[in-house]
C-alpha positions as CSV (number, residue, x, y, z in Angstrom):
1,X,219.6,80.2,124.3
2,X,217.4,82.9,123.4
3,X,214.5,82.2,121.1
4,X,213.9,84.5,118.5
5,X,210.6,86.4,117.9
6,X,209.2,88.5,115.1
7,X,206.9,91.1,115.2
8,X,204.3,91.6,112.7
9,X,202.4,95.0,112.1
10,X,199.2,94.5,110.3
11,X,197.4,98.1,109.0
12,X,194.6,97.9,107.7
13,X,192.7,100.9,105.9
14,X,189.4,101.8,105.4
15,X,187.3,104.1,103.4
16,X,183.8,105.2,103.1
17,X,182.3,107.2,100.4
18,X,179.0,108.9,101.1
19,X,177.4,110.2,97.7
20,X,174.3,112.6,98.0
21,X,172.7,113.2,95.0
22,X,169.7,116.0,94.4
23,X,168.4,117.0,90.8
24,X,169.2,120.4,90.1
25,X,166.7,122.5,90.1
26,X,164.8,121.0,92.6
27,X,163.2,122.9,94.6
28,X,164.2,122.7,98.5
29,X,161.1,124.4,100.8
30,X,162.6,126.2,104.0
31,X,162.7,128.9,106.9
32,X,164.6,131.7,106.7
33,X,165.6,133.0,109.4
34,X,166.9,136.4,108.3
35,X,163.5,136.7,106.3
36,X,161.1,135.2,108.6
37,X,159.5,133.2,106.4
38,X,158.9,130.2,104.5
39,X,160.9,130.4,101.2
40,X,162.5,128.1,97.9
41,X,166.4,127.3,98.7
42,X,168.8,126.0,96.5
43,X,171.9,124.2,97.9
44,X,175.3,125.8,98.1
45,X,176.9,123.8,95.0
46,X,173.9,124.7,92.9
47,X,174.5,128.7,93.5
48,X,177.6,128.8,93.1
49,X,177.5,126.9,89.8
50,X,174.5,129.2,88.8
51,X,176.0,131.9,89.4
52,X,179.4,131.5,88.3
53,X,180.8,133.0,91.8
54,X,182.9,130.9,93.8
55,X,182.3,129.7,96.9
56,X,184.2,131.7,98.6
57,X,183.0,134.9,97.3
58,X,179.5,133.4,98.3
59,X,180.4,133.1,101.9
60,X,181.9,136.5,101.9
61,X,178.4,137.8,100.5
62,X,176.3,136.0,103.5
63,X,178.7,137.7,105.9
64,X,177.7,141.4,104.2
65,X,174.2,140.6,104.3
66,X,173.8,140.2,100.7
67,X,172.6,136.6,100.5
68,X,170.9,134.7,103.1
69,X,172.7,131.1,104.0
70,X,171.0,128.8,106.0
71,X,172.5,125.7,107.6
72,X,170.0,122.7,107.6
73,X,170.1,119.8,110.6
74,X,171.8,117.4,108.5
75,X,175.3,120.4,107.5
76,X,174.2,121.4,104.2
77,X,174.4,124.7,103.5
78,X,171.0,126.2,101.8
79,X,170.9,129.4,100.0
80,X,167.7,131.7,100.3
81,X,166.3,132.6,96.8
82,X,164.4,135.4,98.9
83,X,168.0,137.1,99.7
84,X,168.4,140.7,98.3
85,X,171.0,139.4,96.1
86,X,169.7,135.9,95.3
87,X,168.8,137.4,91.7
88,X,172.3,136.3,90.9
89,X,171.0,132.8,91.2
């Protein structure tokens, strides 16, 4: 006689949240490479909510030269307020 077996499948899930948090307006000291200098930057979802341009439209104006984005160590992207376009800001 055969004994009878059951399998059971146990998933488990697991989720992290990571929350970083900077007051805006706060200024962020850098290097800019394209300037060659040490300038203010402001973080990527402070411009664009500054600005009122979309994110999109503010990668498509570091690719024409028009802002200067910087990536720090950690993969935030930093705008340079010295850019020839960072008026907008």
């Amino acid at each position: 006689m055969h004994a009878k077996t059951k399998k059971i499948l146990i998933t488990t899930e697991r989720h992290e949240i990571l929350i970083v948090r900077q007051i805006s307006g706060h200024k962020i000291p850098g290097f800019c490479p394209k300037c060659n200098e040490k300038v203010e930057m402001i973080n990527f979802d402070d411009a664009v909510s500054q600005s009122g341009v979309g994110g999109r439209e503010m990668l498509n104006r570091s690719e024409d030269g028009e802002i200067h984005l910087v990536e720090s160590a950690t993969g935030h992207l930093l705008i340079c307020k010295g850019s020839p376009k960072a008026g907008m800001l």
